[in-house]
C-alpha positions as CSV (number, residue, x, y, z in Angstrom):
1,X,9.2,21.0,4.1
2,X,12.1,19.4,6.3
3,X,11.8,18.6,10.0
4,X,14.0,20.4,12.6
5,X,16.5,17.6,13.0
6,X,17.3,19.2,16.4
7,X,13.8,17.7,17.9
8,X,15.0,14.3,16.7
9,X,15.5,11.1,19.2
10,X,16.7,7.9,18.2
11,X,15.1,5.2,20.0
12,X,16.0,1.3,20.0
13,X,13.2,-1.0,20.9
14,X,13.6,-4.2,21.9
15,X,10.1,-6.6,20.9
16,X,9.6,-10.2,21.5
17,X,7.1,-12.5,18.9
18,X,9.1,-11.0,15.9
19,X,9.8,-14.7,13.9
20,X,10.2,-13.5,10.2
21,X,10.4,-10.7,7.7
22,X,6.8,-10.5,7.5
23,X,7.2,-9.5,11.5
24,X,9.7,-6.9,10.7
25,X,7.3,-5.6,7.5
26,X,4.2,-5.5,9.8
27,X,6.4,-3.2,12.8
28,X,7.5,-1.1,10.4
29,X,4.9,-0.4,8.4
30,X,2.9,0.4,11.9
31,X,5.4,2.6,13.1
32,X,5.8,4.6,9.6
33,X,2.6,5.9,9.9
34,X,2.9,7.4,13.7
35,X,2.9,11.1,13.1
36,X,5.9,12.5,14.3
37,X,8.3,9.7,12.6
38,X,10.9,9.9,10.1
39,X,12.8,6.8,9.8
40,X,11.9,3.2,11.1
41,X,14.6,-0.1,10.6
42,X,13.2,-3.2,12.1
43,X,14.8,-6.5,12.5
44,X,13.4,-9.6,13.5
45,X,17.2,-11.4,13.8
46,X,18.3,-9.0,16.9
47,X,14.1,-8.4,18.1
48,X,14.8,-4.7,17.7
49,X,13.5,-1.6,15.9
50,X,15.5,1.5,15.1
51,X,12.7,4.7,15.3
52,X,14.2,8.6,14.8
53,X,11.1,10.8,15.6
54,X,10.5,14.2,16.9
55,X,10.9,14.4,20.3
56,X,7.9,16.9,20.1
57,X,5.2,14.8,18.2
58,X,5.2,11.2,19.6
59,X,6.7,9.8,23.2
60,X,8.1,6.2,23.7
61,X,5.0,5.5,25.1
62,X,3.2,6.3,22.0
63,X,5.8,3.8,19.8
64,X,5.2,0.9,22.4
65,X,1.3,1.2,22.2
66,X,1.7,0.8,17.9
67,X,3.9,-2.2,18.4
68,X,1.4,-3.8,20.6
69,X,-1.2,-2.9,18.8
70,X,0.8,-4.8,16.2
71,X,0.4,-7.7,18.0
72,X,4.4,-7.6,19.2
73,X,5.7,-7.2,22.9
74,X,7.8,-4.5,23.7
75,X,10.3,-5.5,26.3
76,X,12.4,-2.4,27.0
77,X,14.1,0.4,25.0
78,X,16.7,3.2,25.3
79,X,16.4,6.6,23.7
80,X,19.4,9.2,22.9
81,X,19.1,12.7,21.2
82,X,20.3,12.3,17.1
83,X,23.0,13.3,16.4
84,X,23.2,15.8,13.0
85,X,22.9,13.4,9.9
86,X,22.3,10.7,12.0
87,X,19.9,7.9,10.6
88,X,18.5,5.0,11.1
């Protein structure tokens, strides 16, 4: 069943302690399996994660609690609504 892609936010997160691709792997495999999310891109070369979720199922707040619990440190983000088609 497809998600109402007008509930969609595109957040940018910035972490710190990413050193590898095993980092990146380990965020996005975290952040995958937060209800409420559609699309993860993590990259350990610029320290950020891409995450398009519904605005209605998960909060930033939510997202920075599964990076820590990662074992990451989130050190800021922004967050825009998606635009149609948009993706990660």
């Amino acid at each position: 069943m497809p998600h109402d892609v007008g509930q969609d936010q595109l957040a940018l997160i910035r972490i710190e302690g990413m050193h590898c691709h095993r980092c990146e792997q380990s965020i996005q495999k975290s952040l995958e399996k937060v209800p409420g999310v559609h699309e993860v891109e993590v990259d350990f070369n610029s320290g950020q994660a891409s995450v398009l979720f519904h605005k209605g199922a998960v909060t930033l707040g939510q997202l920075a609690d599964v990076v820590s619990t990662a074992g990451y440190r989130v050190t800021g983000f922004s967050q825009r609504d998606a635009e149609p088609g948009e993706h990660c």
